[in-house]
Structures are given as structure tokens and as C-alpha cells.
LUMLUM-299147 format. One record per residue (C-alpha): residue in three letters; x, y, z; residue number from 1. Coordinates in nm, 4 decimals, always signed. Example, Ala and Ser with C-alpha at 12.3 -4.5 7.8 and 13.67 -1.06 7.14 Angstrom:
// residues 2
 res        x        y        z   n
 ALA  +1.2300  -0.4500  +0.7800   1
 SER  +1.3670  -0.1060  +0.7140   2
// end
This chain:
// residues 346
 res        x        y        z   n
 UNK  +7.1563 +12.8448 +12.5083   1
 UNK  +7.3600 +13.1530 +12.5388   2
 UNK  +7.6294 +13.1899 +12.8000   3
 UNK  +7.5333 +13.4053 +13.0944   4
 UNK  +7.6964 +13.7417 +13.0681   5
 UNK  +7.5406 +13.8164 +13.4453   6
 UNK  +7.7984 +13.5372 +13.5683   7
 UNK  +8.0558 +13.6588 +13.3233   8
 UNK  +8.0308 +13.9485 +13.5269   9
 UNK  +8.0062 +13.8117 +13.9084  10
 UNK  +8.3439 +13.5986 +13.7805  11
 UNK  +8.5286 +13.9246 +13.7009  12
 UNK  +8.4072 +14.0812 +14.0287  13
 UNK  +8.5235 +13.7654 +14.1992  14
 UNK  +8.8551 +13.7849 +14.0691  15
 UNK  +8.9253 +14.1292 +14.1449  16
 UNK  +8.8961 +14.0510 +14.4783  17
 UNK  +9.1411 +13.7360 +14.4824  18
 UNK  +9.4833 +13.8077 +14.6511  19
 UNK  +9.6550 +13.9569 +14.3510  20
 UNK  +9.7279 +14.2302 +14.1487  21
 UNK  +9.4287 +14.3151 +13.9319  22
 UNK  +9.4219 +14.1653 +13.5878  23
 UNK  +9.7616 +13.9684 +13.7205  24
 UNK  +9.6539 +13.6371 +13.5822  25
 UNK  +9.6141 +13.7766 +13.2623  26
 UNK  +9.4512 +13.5665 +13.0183  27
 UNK  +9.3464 +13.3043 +13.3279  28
 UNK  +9.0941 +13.5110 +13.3817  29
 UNK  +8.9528 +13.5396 +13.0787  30
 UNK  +8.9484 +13.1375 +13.0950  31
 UNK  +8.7601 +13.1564 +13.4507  32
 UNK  +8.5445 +13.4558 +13.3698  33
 UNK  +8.3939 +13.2353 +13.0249  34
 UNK  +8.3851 +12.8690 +13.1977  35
 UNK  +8.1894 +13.0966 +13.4297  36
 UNK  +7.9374 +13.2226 +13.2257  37
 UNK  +7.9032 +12.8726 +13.0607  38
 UNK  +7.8984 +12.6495 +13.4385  39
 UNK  +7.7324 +12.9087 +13.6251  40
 UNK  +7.6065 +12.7444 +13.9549  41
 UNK  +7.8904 +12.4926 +13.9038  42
 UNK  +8.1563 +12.6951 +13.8422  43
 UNK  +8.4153 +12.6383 +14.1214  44
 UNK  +8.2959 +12.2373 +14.1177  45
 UNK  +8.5836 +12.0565 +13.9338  46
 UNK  +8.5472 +11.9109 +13.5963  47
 UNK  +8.5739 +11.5844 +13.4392  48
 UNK  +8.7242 +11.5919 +13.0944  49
 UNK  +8.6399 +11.4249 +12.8020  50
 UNK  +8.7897 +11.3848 +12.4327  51
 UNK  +8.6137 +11.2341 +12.1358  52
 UNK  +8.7775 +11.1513 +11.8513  53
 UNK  +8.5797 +11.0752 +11.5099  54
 UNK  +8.7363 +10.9059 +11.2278  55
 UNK  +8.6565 +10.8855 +10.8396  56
 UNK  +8.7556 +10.8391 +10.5129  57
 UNK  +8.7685 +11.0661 +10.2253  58
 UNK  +8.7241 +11.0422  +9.8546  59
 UNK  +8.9241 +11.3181  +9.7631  60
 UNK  +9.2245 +11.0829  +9.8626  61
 UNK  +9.1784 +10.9254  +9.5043  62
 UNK  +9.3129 +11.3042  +9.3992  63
 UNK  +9.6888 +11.2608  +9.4878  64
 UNK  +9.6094 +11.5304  +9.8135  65
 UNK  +9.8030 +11.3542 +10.0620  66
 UNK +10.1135 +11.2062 +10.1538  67
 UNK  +9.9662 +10.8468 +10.3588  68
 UNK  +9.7074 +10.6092 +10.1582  69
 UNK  +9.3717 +10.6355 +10.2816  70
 UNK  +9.4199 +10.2724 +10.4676  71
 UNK  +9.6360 +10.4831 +10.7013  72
 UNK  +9.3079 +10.5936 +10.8607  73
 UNK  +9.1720 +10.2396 +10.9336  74
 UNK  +9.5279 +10.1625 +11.0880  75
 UNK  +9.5610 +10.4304 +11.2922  76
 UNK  +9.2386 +10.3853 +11.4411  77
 UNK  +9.3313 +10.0484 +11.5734  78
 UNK  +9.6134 +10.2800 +11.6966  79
 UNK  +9.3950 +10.4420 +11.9005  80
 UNK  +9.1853 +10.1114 +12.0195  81
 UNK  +9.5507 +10.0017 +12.0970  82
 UNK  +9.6062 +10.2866 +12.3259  83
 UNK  +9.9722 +10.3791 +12.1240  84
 UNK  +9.8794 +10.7111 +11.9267  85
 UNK  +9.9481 +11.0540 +12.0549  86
 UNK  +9.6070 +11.1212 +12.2022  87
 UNK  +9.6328 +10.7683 +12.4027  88
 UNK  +9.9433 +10.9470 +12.5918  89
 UNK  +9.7857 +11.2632 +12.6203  90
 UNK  +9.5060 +11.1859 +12.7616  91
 UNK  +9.5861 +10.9140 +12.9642  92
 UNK  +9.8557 +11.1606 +13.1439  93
 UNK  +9.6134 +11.4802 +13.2056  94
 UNK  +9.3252 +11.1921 +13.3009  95
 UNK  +9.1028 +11.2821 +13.0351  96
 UNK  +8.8578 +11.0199 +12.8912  97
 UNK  +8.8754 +10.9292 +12.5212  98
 UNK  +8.5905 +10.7843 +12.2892  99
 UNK  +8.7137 +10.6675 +11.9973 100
 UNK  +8.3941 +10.6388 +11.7476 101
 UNK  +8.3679 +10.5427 +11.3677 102
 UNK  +8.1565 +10.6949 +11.1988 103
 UNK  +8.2781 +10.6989 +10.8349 104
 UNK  +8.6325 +10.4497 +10.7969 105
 UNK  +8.6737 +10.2854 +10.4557 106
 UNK  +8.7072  +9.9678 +10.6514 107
 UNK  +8.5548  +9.7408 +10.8819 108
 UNK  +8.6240  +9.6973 +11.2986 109
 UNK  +8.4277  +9.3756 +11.2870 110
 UNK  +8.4316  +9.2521 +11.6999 111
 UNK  +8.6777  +9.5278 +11.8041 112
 UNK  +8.5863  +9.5980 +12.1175 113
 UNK  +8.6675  +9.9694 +12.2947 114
 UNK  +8.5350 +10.1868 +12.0133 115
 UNK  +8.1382 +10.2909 +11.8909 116
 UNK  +8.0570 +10.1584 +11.5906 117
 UNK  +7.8164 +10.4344 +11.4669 118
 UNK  +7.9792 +10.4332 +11.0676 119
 UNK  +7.7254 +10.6142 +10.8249 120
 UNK  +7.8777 +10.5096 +10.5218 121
 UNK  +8.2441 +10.3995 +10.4030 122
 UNK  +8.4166 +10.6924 +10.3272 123
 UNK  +8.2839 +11.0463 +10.2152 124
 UNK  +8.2570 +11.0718  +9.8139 125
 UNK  +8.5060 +11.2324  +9.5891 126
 UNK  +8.4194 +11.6105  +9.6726 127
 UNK  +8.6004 +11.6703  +9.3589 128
 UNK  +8.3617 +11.4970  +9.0909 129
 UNK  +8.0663 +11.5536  +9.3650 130
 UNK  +7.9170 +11.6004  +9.6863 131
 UNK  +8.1128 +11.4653  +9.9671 132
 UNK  +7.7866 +11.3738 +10.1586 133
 UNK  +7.3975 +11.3324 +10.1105 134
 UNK  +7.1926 +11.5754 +10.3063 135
 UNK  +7.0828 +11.2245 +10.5026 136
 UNK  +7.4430 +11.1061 +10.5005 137
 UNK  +7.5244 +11.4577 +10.6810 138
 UNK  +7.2212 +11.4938 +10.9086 139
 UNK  +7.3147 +11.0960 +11.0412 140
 UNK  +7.6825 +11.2294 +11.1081 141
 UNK  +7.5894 +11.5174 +11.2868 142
 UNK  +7.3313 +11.2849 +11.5198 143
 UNK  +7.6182 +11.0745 +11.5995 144
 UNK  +7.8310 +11.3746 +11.7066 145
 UNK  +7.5068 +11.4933 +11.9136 146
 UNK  +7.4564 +11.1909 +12.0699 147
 UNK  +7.7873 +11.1609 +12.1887 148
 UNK  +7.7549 +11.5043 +12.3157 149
 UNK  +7.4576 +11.3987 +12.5302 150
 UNK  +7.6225 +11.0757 +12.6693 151
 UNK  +7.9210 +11.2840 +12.7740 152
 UNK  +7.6578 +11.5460 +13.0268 153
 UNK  +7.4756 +11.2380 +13.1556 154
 UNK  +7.7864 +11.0444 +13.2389 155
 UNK  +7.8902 +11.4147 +13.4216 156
 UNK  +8.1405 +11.5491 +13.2146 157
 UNK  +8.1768 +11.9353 +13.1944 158
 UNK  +8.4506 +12.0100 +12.9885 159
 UNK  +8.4841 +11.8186 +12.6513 160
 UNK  +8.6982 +11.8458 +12.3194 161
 UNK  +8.6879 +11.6548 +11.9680 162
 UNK  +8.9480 +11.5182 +11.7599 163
 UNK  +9.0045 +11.3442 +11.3920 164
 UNK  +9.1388 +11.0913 +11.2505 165
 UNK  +9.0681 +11.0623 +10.8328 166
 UNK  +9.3463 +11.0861 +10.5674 167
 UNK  +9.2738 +11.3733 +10.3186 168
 UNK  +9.0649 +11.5787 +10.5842 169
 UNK  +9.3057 +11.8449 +10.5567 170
 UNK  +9.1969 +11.9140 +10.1926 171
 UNK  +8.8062 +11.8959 +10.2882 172
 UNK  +8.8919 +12.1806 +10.5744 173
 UNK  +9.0843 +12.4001 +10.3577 174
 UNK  +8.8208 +12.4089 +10.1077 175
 UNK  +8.5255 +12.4329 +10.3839 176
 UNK  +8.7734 +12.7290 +10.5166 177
 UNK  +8.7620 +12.9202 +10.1751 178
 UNK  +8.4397 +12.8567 +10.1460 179
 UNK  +8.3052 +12.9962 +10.4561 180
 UNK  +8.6073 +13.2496 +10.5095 181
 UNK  +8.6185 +13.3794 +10.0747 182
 UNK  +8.9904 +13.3804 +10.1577 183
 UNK  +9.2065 +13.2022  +9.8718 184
 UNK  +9.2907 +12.8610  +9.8299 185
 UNK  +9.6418 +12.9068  +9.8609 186
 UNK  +9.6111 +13.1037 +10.1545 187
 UNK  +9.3877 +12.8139 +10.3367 188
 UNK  +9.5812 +12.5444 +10.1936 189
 UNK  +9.8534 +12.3765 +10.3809 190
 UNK +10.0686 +12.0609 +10.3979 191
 UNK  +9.8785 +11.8433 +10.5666 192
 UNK +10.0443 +11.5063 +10.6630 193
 UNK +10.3454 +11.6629 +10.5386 194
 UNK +10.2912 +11.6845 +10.1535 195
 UNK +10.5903 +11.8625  +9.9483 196
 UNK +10.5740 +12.1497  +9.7276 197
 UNK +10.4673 +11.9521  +9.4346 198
 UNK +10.1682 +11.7893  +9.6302 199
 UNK +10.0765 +12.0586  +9.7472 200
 UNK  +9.9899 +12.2441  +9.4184 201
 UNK  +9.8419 +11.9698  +9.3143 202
 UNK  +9.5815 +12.0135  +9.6786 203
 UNK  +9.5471 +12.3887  +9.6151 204
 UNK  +9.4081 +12.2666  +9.2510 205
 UNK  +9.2104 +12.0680  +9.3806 206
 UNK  +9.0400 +12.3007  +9.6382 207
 UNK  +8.9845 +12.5380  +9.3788 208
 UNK  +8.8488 +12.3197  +9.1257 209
 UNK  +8.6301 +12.1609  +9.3986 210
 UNK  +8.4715 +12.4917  +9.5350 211
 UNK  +8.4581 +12.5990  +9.1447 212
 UNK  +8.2160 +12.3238  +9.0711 213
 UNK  +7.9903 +12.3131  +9.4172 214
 UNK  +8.0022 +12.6915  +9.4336 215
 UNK  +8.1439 +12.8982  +9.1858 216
 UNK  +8.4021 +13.0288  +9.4441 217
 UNK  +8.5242 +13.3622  +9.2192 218
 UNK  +8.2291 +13.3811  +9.0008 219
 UNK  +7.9061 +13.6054  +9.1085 220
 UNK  +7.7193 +13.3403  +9.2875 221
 UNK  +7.6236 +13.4270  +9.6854 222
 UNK  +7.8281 +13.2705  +9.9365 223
 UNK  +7.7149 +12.9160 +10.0274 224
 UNK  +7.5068 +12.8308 +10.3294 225
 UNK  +7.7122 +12.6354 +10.5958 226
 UNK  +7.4678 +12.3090 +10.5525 227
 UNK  +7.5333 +12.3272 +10.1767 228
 UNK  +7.9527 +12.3789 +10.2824 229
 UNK  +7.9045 +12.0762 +10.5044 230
 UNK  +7.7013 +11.9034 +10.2715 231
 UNK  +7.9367 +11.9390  +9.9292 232
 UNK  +8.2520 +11.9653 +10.0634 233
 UNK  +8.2945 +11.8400 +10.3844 234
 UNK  +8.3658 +11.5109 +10.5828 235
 UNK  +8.1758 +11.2559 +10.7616 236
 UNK  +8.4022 +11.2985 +11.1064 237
 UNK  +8.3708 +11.7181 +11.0306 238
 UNK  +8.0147 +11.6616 +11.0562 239
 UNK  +8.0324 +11.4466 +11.3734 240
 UNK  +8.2103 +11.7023 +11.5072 241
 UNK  +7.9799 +11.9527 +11.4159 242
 UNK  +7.6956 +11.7991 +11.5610 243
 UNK  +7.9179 +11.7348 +11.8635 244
 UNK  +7.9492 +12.1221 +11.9182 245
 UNK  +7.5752 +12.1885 +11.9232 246
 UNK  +7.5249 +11.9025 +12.1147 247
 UNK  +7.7783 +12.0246 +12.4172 248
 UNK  +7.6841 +12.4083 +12.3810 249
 UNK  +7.2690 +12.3113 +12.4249 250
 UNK  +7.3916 +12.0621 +12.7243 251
 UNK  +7.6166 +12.3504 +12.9137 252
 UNK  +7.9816 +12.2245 +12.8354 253
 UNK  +8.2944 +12.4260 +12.8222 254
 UNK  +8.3969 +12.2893 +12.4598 255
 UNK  +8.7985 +12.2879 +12.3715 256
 UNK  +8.8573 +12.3249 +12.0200 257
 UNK  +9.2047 +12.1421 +11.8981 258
 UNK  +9.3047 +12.2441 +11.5590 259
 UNK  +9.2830 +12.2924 +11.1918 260
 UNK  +8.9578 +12.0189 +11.0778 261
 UNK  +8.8308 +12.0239 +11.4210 262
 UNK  +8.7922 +12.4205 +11.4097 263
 UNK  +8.6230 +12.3697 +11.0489 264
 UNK  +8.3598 +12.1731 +11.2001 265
 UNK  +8.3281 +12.4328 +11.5020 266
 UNK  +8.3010 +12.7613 +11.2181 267
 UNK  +7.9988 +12.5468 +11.0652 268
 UNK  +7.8593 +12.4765 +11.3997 269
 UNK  +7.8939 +12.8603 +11.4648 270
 UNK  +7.7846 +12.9604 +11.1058 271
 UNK  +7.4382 +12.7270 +11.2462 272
 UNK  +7.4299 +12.8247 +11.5662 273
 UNK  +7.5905 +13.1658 +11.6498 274
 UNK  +7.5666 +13.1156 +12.0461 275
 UNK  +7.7446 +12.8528 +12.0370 276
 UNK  +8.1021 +13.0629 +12.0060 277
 UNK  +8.0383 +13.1354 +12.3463 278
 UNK  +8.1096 +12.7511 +12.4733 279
 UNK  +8.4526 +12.7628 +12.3052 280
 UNK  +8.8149 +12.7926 +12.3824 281
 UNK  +9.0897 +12.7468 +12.1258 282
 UNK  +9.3021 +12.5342 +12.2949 283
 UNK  +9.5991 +12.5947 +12.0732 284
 UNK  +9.6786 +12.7152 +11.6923 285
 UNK  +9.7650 +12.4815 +11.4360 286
 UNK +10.0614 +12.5100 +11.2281 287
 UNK  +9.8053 +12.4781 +10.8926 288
 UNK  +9.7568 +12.7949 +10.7606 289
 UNK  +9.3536 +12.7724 +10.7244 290
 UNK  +9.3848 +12.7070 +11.1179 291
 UNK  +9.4912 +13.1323 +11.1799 292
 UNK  +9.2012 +13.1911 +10.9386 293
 UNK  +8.9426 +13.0222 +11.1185 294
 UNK  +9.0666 +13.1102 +11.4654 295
 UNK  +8.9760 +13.4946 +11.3271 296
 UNK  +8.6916 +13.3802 +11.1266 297
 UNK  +8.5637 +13.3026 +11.4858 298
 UNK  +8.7053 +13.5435 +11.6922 299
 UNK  +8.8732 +13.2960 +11.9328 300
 UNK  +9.2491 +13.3244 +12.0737 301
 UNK  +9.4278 +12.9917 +12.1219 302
 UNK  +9.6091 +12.9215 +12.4468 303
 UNK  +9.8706 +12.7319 +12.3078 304
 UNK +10.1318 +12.7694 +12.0450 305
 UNK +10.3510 +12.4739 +12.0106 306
 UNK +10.3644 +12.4574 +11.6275 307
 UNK +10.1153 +12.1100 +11.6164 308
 UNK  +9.9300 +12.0255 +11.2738 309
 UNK  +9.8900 +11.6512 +11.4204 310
 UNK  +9.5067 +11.6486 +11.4730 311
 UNK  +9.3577 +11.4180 +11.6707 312
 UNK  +9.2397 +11.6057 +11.9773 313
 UNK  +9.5906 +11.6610 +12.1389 314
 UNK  +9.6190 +12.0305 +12.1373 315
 UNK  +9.2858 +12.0526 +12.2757 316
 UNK  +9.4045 +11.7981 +12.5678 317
 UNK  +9.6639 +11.9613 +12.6339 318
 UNK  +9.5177 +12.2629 +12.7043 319
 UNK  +9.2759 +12.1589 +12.9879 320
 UNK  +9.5452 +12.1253 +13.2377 321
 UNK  +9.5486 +12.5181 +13.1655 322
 UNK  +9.2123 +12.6174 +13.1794 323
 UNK  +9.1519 +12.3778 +13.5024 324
 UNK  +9.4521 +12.5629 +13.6279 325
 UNK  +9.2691 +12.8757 +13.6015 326
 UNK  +8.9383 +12.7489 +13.7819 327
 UNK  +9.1352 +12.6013 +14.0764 328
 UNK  +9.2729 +12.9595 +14.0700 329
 UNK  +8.9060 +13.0948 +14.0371 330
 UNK  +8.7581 +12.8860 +14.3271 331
 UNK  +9.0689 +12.8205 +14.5882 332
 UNK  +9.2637 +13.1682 +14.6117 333
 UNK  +9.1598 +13.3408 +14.8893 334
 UNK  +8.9990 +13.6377 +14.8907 335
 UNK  +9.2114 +14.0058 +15.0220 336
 UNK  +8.8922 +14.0025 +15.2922 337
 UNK  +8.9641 +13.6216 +15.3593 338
 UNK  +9.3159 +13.6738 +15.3980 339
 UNK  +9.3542 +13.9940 +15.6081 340
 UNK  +9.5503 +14.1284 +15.3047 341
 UNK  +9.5308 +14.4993 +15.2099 342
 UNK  +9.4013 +14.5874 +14.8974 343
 UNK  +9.6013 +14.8702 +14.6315 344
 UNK  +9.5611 +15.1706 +14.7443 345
 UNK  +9.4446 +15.0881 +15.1294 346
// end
């Protein structure tokens, strides 16, 4: 499952012969040299691009955590099915394919055609007063993630990203963040959908009570496993998107992280599976503060910085156009032997 470090290595080699200064692409090829290691034998083939985007309810919503009612998340997702939210124009522009799947709304979709209907239960439970999810309830989110990992490599997909849609999932990732990170709740927790200063006291109080009760955050007790994280504190869609990750690192796709919850779900697939870090590329940081957190938690530098906290896959689609940018770079430039050019220093 790990990523080959001997075609890490042919990559570099290849682009220090490309007709350019060394290193000149900078942090292209860094991009090239790790879609590389991941693609191996297909690394110059182009890819097809894919975006999944899980949605779910949350009980913590009954807390007062967030500035939209949790019907916002059923709405939206007939947003998507619509083809009007931001991820519709997104993708749609840069050709990327999007999968919109339910696997947790507090509502029905009934005969609505263009989605999967894979919903595990109605909404995660009150992570407050309990745990947001069964172990079963989690292990079925995480196989829908997986299998939608799967169809995407046999329809021929290479390069893949998941996004979110599920009103108070901001709250669930900050305290999954302090939880896996042991940085504060106030340090992890942001605005969200755009809470005020009020709100969001109210949403660091209830991260802290929350991981006070599952975990004893700031007492003596060890830090928790990242099934039990998952399990107590999480969200159905996070664990979609969990499984999702695992799923695309054991099938050999270049995975594109987008931003705050979707990053979450990537630390736990991480904290699981530890080769899995090498399928990823932050495609851009997230205005939410637990976002900066994670990004170092993991180790991972995004390529974007627009000042997003939107969610739903778009900073990772936006981002492709960049790292396809650097493998048409990788595979097309010619070569300073190709080209008759003379190398530094001839």
C-alpha cells in the first residue's frame, strides 16, 4: 500500500532533466514527484477526476452550534441534485465528476434520482449527551465511503477528492481535531457557517464538555484511539469519508483533501492507516482554525490559499487543475537531450 519511493526518485531524476532550471517549478515538482510514486507505471497517462461528496446530519445541532437549522442540510443536498451549489460549478468547469451520496440526512430523497441512497441512519446522535455513532453505525459509514472508493478505480478514475455537506459538522471536526491533536478547544474551534462571537462560545463549550464526557480531555486518561474519536464524536459523512481514504490509498489514487471536516476524516484515516499520508495532497487551507492544525497534525502543505471555510469539496476541485498542470509538465516538456538544449554548466 505504500507509495513507491523508487519512482519518487526516477520522477525527480526525470525532472532534472526537463528544459529548465533545476528545482524551477518549485513546488510542481513536488506534485509530479508524489503522483509519481502513487501512479507509477501510469504516471504521465492523464487522469480522470472525481469528487464525492457525503452528506449527514448531526445531533449536536440541537446544542445552539450553528448558525443554519439542521434542515439546511436536506435542502442543500437537493442543491446539489439540482446542479446550483458551489461544487456543481466547480466541477462542472474543471470536468470533474461528482457523486453526490447520502449516507446520514435527517430526511428522506424518496425517488430522487442522480444521488446514492446508501443512508445508515437519520442523523448522527447528540455527541454531547452521547456517542455520535454505534461501532456498527460507524463501520456501515466507512463501507459506504470504501465502496465508493472502489467504484471510482473500476470506472478508471485516478485522481479523486471528498466533500461534505451536514450542518453542525464543523463542531464534530473541531472536537475530533482536539481530540486527536490535544490542542485546545478554543484553538480548534472556529465559526463555522458563520456563527458570531456569542455562538461561538457557546460551540467551544460544547466541544469541551463533549470531549470531557467521551474522554476526559484534561484529566489523566490516555489519549483516545482514532476508532473510539470516530466512534464518540464524529459524523456519519466524516466516517464515509474516512473509509473513502482507505479505500482510494489501497486502490492506487492520488487523493485531494479539501478542507476543515474533510481533513478530520483524512487524520483518522491516517491515525488507522499511516501509509495512507502518502496518497494525499492538501489541496488548499481552510479559513477554520482546526484546518492549520490538522494540515500539521499531518504534515501536508496545501496548494491553495484563498481564505475558503465553504466545505463541500471545492477547494479540493479546484486544485486539480494545478496538480494536472504539473503532470502535463512532468510528461510533455522535453527533455535538454530531446531538445538540443545545453545543460548549466555545459
Amino acid at each position: 500500500m505504500a507509495v513507491s519511493e523508487v519512482w519518487r526518485a526516477k520522477a525527480r531524476a526525470r525532472l532534472d532533466t526537463l528544459t529548465k532550471p533545476l528545482g524551477s517549478l518549485g513546488r510542481l515538482e513536488d506534485v509530479a514527484a508524489q503522483v509519481a510514486a502513487i501512479r507509477q507505471e501510469k504516471a504521465m497517462e492523464p487522469m480522470r477526476a472525481a469528487v464525492y461528496c457525503f452528506a449527514a446530519d448531526h445531533g449536536v445541532t440541537a446544542e445552539g452550534v450553528s448558525a443554519y437549522p439542521s434542515e439546511v442540510t436536506r435542502q442543500m443536498v437537493l442543491n446539489f441534485v439540482g446542479g446550483g451549489a458551489a461544487i456543481n460549478v466547480l466541477a462542472r468547469l474543471h470536468g470533474v465528476a461528482l457523486t453526490v451520496v447520502d449516507v446520514g440526512v435527517d430526511g428522506e430523497f424518496e425517488g430522487i434520482a442522480g444521488m446514492v441512497h446508501a443512508k445508515v441512519r437519520r442523523g448522527s446522535r447528540n455527541m454531547r449527551r452521547e456517542a455520535a455513532m454505534s461501532a456498527a453505525e460507524m463501520a456501515a459509514a466507512m463501507d459506504v465511503g470504501a465502496r465508493m472508493a472502489a467504484e471510482a478505480a473500476a470506472a478508471g478514475f485516478g485522481m479523486v477528492a471528498a466533500g461534505e455537506m451536514g450542518i453542525g459538522n464543523t463542531t464534530a471536526a473541531s472536537a475530533m481535531t482536539a481530540a486527536l491533536t490535544g490542542v485546545g478547544a478554543d484553538v480548534v474551534t472556529g465559526s463555522g457557517t458563520g456563527v458570531g462571537s456569542v455562538q461561538r462560545s457557546r460551540k467551544v463549550t460544547v466541544v469541551e464538555e463533549t470531549l470531557a464526557a467521551h474522554f476526559g480531555i484534561g484529566g489523566s486518561v490516555e489519549r483516545p484511539s482514532c476508532t473510539q474519536i470516530l466512534e464518540c464524536v464524529g459524523g456519519l459523512e466524516i466516517a464515509a469519508m474516512a473509509g473513502f481514504y482507505l479505500g482510494a490509498a489501497r486502490a492506487g489514487l492520488v487523493v485531494v483533501c479539501d478542507g476543515f471536516i474533510a481533513t478530520a476524516a483524512a487524520a483518522i484515516a491516517v491515525g488507522m492507516e499511516p501509509e495512507v499520508a502518502g496518497y494525499l495532497i492538501a489541496g488548499h487551507k481552510s479559513e477554520e482554525p482546526g484546518h492549520a492544525v490538522l494540515l500539521e497534525h499531518l504534515g501536508l502543505r496545501p496548494l491553495l490559499d484563498l481564505g475558503m471555510r465553504l466545505g463541500e469539496g471545492t477547494g479540493a476541485v479546484l486544485a486539480m487543475p494545478v496538480i494536472a498542470s504539473a503532470m502535463a509538465l512532468y510528461g510533455q516538456m522535453a527533455t535538454f537531450g530531446d531538445a538540443g538544449v545545453s545543460e548549466a554548466g555545459a
